[in-house]
PQR file of N, CA, C, O and H, with PARSE charges and radii, in Angstrom:
ATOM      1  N   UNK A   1      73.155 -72.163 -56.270 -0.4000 1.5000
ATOM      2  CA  UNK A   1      72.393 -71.096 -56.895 -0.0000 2.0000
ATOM      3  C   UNK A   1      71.331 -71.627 -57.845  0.5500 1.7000
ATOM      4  O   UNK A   1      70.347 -70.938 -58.115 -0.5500 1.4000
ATOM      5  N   UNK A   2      71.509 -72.815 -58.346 -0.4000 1.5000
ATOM      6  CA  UNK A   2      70.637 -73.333 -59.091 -0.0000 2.0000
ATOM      7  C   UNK A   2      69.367 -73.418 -58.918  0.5500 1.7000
ATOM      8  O   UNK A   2      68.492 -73.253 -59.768 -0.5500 1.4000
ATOM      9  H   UNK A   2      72.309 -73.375 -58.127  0.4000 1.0000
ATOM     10  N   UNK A   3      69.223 -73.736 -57.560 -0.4000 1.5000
ATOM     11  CA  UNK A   3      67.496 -73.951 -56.953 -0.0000 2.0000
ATOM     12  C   UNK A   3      67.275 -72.688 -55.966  0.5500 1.7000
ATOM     13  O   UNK A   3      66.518 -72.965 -55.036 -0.5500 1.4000
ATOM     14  H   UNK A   3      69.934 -73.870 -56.870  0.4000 1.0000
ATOM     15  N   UNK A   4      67.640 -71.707 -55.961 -0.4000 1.5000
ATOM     16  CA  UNK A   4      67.771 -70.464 -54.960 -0.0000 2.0000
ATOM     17  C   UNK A   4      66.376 -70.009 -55.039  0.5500 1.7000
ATOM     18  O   UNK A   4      65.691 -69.793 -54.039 -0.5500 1.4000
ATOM     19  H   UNK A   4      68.255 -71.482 -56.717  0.4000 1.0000
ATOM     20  N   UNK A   5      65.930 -69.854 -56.365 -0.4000 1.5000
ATOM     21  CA  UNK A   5      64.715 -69.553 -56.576 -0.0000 2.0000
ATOM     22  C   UNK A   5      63.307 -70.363 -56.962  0.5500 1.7000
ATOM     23  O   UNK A   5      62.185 -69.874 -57.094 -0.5500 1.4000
ATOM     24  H   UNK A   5      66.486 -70.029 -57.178  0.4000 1.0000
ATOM     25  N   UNK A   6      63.624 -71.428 -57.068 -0.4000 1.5000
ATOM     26  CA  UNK A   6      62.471 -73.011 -57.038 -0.0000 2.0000
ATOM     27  C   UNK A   6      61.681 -72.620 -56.381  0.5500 1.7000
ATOM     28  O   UNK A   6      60.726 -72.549 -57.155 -0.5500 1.4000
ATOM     29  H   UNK A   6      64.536 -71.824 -56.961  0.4000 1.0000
ATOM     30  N   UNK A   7      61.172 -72.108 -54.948 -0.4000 1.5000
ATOM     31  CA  UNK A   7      60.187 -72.021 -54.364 -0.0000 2.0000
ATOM     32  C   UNK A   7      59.232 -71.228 -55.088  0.5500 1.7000
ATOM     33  O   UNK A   7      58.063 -71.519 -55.341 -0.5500 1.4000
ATOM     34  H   UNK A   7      61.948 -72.165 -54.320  0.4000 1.0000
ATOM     35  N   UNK A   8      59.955 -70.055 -55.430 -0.4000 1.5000
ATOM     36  CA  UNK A   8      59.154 -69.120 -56.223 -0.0000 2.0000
ATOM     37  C   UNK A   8      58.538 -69.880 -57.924  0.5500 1.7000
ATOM     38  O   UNK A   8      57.459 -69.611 -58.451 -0.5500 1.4000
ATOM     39  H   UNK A   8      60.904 -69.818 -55.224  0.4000 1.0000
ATOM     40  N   UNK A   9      59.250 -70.526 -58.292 -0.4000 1.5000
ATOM     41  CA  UNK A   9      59.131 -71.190 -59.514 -0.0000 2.0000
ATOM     42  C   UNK A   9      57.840 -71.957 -59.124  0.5500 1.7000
ATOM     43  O   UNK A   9      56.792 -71.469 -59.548 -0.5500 1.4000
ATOM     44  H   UNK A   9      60.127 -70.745 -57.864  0.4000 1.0000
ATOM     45  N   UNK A  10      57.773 -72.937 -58.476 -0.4000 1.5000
ATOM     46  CA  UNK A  10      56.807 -73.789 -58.168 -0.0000 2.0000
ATOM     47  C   UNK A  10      55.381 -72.851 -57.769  0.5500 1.7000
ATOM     48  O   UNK A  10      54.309 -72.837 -58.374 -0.5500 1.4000
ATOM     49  H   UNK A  10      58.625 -73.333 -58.132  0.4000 1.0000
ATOM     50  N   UNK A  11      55.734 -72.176 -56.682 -0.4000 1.5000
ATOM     51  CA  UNK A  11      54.512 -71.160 -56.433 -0.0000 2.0000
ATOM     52  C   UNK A  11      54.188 -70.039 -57.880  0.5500 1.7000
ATOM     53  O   UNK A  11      53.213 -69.307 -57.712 -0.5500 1.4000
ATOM     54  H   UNK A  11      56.605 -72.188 -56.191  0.4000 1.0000
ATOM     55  N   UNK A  12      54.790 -69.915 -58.971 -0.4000 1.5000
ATOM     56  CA  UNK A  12      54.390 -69.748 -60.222 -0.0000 2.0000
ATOM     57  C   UNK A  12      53.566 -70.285 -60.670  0.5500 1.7000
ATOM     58  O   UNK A  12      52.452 -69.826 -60.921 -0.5500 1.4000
ATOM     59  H   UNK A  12      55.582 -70.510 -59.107  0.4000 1.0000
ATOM     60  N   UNK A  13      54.015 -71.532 -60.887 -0.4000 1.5000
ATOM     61  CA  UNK A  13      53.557 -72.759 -61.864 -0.0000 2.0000
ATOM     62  C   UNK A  13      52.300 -73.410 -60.909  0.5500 1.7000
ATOM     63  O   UNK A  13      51.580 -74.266 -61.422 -0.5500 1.4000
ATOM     64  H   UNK A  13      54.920 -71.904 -60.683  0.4000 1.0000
ATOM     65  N   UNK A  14      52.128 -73.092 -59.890 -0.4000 1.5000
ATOM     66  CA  UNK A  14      51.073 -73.285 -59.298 -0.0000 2.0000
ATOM     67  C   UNK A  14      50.010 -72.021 -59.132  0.5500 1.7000
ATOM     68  O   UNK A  14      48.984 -72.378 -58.554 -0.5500 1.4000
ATOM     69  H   UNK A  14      52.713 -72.396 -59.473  0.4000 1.0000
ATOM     70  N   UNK A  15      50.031 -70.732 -59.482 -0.4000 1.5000
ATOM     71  CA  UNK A  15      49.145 -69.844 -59.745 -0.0000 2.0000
ATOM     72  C   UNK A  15      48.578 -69.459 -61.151  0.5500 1.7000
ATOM     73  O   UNK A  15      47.618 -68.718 -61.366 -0.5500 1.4000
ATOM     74  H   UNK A  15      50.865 -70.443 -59.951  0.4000 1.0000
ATOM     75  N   UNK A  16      49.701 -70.391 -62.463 -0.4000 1.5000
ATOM     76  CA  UNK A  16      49.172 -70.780 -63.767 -0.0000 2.0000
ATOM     77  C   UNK A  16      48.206 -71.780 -64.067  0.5500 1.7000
ATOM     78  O   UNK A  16      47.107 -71.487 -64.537 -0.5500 1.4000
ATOM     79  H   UNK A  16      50.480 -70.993 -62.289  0.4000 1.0000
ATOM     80  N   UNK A  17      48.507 -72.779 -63.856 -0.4000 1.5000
ATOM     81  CA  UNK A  17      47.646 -73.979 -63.260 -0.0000 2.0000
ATOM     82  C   UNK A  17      46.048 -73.461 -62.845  0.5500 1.7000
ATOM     83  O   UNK A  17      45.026 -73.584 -63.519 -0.5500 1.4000
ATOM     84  H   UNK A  17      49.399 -73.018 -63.474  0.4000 1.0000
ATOM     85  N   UNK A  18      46.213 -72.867 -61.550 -0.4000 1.5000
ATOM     86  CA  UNK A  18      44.748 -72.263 -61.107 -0.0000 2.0000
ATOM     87  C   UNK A  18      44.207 -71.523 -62.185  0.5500 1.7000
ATOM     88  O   UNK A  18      43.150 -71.825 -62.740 -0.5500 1.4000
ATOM     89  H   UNK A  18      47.044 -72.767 -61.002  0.4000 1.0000
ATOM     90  N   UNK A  19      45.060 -70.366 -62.548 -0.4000 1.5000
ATOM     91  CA  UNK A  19      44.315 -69.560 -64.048 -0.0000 2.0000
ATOM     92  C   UNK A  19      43.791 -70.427 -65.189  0.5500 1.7000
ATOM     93  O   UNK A  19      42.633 -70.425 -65.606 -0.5500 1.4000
ATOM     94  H   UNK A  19      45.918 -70.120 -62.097  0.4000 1.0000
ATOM     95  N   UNK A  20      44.776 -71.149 -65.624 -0.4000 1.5000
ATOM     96  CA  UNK A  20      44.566 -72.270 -66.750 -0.0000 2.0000
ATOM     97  C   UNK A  20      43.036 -73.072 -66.760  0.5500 1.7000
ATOM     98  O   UNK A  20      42.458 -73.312 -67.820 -0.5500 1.4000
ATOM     99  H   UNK A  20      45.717 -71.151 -65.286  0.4000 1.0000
ATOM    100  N   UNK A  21      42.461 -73.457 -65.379 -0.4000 1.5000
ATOM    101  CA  UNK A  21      41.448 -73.841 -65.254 -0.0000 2.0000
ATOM    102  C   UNK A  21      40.089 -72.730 -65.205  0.5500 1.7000
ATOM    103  O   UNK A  21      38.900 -72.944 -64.970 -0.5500 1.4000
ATOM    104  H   UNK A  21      42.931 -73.262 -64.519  0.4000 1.0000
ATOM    105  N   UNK A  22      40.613 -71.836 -65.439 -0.4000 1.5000
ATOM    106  CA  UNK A  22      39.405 -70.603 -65.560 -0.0000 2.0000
ATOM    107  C   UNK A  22      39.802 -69.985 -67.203  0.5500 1.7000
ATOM    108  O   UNK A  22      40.660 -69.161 -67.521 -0.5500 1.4000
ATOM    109  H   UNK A  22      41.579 -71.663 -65.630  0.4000 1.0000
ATOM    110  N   UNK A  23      38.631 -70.879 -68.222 -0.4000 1.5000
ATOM    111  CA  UNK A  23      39.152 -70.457 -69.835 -0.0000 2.0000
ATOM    112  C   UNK A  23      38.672 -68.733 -69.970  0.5500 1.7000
ATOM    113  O   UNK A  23      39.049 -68.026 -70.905 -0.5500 1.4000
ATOM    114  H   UNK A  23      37.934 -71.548 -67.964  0.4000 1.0000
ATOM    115  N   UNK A  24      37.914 -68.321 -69.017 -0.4000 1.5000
ATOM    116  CA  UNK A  24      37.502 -67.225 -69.633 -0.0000 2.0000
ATOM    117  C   UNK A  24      39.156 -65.773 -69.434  0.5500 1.7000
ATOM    118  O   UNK A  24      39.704 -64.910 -70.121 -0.5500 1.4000
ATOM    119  H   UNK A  24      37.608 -68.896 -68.257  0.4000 1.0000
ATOM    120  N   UNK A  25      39.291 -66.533 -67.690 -0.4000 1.5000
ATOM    121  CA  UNK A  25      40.447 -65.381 -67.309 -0.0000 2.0000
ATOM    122  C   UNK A  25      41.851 -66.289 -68.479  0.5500 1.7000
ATOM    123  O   UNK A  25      42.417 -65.496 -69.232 -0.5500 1.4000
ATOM    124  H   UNK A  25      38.846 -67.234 -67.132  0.4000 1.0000
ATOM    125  N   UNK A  26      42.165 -67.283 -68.550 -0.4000 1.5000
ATOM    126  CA  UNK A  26      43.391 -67.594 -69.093 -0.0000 2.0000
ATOM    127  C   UNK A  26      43.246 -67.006 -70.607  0.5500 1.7000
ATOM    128  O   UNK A  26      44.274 -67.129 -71.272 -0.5500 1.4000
ATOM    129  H   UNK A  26      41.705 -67.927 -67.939  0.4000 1.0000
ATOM    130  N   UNK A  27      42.312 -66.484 -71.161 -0.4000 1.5000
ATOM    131  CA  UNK A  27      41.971 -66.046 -72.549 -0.0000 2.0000
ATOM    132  C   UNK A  27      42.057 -64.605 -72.708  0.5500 1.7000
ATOM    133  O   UNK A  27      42.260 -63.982 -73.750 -0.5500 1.4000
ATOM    134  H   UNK A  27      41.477 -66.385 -70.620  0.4000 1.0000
ATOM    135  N   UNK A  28      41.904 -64.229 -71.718 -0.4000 1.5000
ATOM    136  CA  UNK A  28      42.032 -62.553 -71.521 -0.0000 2.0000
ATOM    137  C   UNK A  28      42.918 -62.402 -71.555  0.5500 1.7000
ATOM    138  O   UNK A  28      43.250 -61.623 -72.448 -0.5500 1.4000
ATOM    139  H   UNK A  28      41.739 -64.735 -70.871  0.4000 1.0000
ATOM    140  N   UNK A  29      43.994 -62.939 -70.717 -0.4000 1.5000
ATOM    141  CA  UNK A  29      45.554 -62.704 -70.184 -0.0000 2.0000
ATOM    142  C   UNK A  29      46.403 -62.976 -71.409  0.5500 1.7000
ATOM    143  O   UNK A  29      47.364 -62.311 -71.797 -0.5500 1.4000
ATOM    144  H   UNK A  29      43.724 -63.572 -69.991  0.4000 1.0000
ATOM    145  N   UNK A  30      45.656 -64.549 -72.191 -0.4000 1.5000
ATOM    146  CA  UNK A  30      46.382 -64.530 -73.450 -0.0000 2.0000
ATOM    147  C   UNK A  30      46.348 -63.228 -74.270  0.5500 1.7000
ATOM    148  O   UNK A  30      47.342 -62.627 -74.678 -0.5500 1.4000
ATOM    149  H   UNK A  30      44.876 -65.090 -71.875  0.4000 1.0000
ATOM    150  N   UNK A  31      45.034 -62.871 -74.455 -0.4000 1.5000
ATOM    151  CA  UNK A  31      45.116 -61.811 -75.745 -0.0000 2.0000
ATOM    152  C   UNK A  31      45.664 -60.867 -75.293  0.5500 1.7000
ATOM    153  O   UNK A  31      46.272 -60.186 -76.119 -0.5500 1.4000
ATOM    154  H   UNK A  31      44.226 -63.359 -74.123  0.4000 1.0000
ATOM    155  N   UNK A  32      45.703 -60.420 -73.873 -0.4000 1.5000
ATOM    156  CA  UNK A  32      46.375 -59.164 -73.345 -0.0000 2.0000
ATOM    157  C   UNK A  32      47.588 -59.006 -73.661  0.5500 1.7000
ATOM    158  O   UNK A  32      48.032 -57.915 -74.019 -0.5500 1.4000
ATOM    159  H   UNK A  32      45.210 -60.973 -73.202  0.4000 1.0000
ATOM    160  N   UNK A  33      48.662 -60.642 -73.524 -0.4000 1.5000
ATOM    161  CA  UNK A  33      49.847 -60.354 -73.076 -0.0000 2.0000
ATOM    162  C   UNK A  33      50.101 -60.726 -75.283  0.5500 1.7000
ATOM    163  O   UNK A  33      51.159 -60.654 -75.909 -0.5500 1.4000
ATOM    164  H   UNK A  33      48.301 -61.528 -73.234  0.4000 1.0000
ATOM    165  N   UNK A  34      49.040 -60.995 -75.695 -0.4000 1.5000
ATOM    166  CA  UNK A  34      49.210 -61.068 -77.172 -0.0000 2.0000
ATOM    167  C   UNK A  34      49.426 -59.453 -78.202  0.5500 1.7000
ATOM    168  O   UNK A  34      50.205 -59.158 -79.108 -0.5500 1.4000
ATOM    169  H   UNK A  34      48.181 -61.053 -75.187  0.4000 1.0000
ATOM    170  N   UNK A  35      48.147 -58.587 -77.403 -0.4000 1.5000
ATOM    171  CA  UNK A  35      47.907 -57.607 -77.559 -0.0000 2.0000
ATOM    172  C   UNK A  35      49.498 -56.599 -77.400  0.5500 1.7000
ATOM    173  O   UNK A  35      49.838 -55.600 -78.034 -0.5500 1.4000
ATOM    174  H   UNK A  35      47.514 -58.826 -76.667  0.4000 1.0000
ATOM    175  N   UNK A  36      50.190 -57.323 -76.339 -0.4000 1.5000
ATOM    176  CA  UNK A  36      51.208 -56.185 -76.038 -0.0000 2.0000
ATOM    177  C   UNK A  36      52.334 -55.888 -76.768  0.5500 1.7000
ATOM    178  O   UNK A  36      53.024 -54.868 -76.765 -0.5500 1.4000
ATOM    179  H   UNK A  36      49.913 -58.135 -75.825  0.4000 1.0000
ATOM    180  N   UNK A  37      52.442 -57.023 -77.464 -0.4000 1.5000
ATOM    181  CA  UNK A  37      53.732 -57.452 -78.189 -0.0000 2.0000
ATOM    182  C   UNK A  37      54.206 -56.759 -79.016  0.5500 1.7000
ATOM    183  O   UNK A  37      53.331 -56.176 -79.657 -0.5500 1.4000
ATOM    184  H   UNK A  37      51.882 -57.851 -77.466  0.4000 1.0000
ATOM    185  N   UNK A  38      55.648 -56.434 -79.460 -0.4000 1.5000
ATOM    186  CA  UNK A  38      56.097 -55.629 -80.314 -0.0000 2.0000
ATOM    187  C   UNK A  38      56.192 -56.301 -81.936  0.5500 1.7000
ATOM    188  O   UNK A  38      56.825 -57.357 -81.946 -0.5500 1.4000
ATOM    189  H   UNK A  38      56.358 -56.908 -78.940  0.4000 1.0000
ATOM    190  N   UNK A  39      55.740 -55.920 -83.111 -0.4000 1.5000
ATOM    191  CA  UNK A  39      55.976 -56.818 -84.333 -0.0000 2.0000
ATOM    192  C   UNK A  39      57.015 -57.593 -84.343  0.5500 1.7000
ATOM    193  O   UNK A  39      58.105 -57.190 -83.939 -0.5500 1.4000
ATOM    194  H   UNK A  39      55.227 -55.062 -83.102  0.4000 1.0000
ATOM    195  N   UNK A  40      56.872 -58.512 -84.692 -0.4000 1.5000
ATOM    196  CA  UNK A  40      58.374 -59.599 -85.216 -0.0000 2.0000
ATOM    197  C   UNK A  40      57.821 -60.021 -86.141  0.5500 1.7000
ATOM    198  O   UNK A  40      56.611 -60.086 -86.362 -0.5500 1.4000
ATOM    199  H   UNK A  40      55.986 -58.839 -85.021  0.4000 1.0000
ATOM    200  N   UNK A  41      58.976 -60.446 -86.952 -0.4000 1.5000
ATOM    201  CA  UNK A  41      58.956 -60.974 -88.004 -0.0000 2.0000
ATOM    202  C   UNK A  41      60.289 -61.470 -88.196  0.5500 1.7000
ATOM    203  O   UNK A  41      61.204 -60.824 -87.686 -0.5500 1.4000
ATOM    204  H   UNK A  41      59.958 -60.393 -86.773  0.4000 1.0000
ATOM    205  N   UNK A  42      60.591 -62.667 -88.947 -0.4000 1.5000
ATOM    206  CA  UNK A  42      61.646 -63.441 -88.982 -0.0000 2.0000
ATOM    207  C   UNK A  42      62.552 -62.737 -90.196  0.5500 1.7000
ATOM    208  O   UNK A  42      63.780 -62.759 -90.117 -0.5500 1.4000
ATOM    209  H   UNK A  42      59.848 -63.191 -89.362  0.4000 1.0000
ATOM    210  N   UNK A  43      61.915 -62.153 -91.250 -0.4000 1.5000
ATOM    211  CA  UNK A  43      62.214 -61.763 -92.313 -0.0000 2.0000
ATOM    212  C   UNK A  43      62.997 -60.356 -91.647  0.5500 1.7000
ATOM    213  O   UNK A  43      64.163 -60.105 -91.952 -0.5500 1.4000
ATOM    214  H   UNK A  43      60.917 -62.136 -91.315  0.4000 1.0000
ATOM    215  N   UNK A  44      62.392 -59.685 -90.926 -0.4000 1.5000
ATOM    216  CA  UNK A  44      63.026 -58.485 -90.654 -0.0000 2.0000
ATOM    217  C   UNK A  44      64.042 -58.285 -89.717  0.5500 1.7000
ATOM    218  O   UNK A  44      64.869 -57.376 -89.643 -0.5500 1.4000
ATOM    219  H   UNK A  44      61.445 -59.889 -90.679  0.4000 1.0000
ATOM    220  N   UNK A  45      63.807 -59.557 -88.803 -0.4000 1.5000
ATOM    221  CA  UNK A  45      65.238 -59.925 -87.834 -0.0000 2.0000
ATOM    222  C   UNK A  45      66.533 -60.124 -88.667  0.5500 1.7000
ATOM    223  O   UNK A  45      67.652 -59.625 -88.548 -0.5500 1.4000
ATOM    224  H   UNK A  45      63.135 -60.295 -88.864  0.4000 1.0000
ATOM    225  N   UNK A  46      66.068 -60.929 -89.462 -0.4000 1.5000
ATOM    226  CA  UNK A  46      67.123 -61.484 -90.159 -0.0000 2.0000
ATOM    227  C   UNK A  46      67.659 -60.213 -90.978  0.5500 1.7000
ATOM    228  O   UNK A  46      68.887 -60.203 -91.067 -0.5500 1.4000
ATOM    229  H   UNK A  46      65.159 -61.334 -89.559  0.4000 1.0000
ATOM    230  N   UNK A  47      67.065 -59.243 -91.536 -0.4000 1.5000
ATOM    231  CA  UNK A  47      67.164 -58.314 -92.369 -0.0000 2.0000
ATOM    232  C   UNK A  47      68.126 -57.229 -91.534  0.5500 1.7000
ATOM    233  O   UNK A  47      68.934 -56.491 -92.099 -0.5500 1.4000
ATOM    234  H   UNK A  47      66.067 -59.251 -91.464  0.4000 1.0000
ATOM    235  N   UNK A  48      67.938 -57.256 -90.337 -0.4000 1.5000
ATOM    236  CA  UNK A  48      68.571 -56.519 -89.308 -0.0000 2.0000
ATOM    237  C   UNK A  48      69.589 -57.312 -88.721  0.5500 1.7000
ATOM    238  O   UNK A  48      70.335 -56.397 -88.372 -0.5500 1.4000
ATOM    239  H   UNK A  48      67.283 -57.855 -89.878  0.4000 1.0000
ATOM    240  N   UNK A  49      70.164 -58.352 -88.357 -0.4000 1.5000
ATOM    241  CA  UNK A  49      71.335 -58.917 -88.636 -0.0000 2.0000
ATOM    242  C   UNK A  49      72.415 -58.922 -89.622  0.5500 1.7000
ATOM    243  O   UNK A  49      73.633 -58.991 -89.453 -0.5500 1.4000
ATOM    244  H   UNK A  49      69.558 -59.095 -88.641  0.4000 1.0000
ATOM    245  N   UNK A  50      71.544 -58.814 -90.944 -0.4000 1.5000
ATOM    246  CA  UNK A  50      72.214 -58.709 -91.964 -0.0000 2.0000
ATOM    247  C   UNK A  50      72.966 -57.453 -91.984  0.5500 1.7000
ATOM    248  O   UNK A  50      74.184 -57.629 -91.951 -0.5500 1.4000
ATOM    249  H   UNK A  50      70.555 -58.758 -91.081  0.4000 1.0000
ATOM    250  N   UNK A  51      72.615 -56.346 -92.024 -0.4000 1.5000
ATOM    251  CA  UNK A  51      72.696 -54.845 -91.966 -0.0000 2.0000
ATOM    252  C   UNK A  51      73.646 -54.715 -90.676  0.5500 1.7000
ATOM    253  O   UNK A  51      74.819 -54.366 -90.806 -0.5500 1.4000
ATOM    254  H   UNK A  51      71.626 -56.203 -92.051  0.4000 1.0000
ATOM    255  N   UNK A  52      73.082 -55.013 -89.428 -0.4000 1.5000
ATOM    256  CA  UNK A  52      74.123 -54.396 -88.308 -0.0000 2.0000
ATOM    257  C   UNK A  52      74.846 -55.041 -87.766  0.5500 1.7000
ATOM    258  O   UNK A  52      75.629 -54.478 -87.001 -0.5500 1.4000
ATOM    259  H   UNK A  52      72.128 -55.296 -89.322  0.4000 1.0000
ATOM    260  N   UNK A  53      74.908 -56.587 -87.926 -0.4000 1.5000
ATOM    261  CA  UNK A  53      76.065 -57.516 -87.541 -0.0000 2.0000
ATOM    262  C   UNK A  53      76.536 -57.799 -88.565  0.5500 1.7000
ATOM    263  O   UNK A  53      77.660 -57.328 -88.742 -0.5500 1.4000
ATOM    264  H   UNK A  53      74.272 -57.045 -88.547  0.4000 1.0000
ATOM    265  N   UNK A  54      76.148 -58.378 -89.327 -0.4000 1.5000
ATOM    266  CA  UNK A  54      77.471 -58.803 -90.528 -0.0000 2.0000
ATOM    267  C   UNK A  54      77.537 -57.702 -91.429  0.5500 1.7000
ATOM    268  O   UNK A  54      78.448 -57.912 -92.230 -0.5500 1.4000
ATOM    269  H   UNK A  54      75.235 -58.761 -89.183  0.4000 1.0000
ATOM    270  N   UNK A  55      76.881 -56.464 -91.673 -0.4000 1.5000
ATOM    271  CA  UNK A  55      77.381 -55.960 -92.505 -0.0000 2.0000
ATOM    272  C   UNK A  55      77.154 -55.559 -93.745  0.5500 1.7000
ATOM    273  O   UNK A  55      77.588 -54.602 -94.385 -0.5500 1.4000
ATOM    274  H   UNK A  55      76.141 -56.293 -91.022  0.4000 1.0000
ATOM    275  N   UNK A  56      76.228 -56.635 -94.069 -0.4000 1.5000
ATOM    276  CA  UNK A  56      76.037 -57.075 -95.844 -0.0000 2.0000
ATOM    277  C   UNK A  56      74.865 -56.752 -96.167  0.5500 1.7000
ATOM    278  O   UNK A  56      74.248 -56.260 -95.222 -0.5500 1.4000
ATOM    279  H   UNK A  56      75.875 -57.413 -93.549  0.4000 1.0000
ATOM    280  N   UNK A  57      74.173 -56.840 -97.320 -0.4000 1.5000
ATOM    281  CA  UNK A  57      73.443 -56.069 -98.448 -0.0000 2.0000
ATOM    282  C   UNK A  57      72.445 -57.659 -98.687  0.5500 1.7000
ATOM    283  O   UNK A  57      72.907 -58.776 -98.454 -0.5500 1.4000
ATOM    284  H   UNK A  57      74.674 -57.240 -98.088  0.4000 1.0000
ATOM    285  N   UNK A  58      71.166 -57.413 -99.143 -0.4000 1.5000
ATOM    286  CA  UNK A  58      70.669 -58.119 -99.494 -0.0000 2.0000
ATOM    287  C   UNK A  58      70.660 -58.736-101.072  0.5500 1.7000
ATOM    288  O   UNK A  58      70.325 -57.994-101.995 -0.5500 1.4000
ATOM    289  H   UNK A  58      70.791 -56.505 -99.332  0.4000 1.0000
ATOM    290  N   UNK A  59      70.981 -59.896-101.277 -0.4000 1.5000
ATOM    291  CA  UNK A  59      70.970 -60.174-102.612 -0.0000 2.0000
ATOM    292  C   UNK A  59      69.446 -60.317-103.756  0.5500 1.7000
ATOM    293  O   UNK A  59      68.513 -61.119-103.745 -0.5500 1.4000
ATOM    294  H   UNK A  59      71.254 -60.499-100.527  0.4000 1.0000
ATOM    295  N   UNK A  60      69.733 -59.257-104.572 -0.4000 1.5000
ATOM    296  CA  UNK A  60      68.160 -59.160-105.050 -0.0000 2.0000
ATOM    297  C   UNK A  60      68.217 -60.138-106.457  0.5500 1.7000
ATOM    298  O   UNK A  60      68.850 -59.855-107.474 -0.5500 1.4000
ATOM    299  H   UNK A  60      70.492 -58.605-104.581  0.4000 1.0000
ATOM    300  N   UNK A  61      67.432 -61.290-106.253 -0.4000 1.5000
ATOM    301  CA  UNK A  61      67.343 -61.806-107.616 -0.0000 2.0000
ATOM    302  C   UNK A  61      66.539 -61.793-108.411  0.5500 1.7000
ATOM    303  O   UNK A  61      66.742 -62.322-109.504 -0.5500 1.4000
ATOM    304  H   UNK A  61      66.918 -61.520-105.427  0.4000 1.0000
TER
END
């Protein structure tokens, strides 16, 4: 099962490659797939771990 899907992997990594060499389309696609993203933030992950997995309160100093 490990390599079941390699063909497809390679034929990936070979239609990135082609894009990669075109800066105008690989720049679009960046900001697009930049554009799509939902906020993160490390501070607020963590803030939400805190709260719904462990439980606990933030310590205010």
């Amino acid at each position: 099962m490990l390599l079941a899907d390699y063909g497809n992997h390679i034929a990936t990594q070979e239609r990135v490659d082609a894009l990669y060499l075109s800066p105008t389309e690989w720049a679009k696609k960046a900001l697009t797939n930049v554009a799509g993203m939902g906020p993160f933030s490390s501070d607020r992950t963590i803030a939400e771990y805190a709260e719904q997995i462990w439980h606990t309160k933030p310590v205010i100093r």
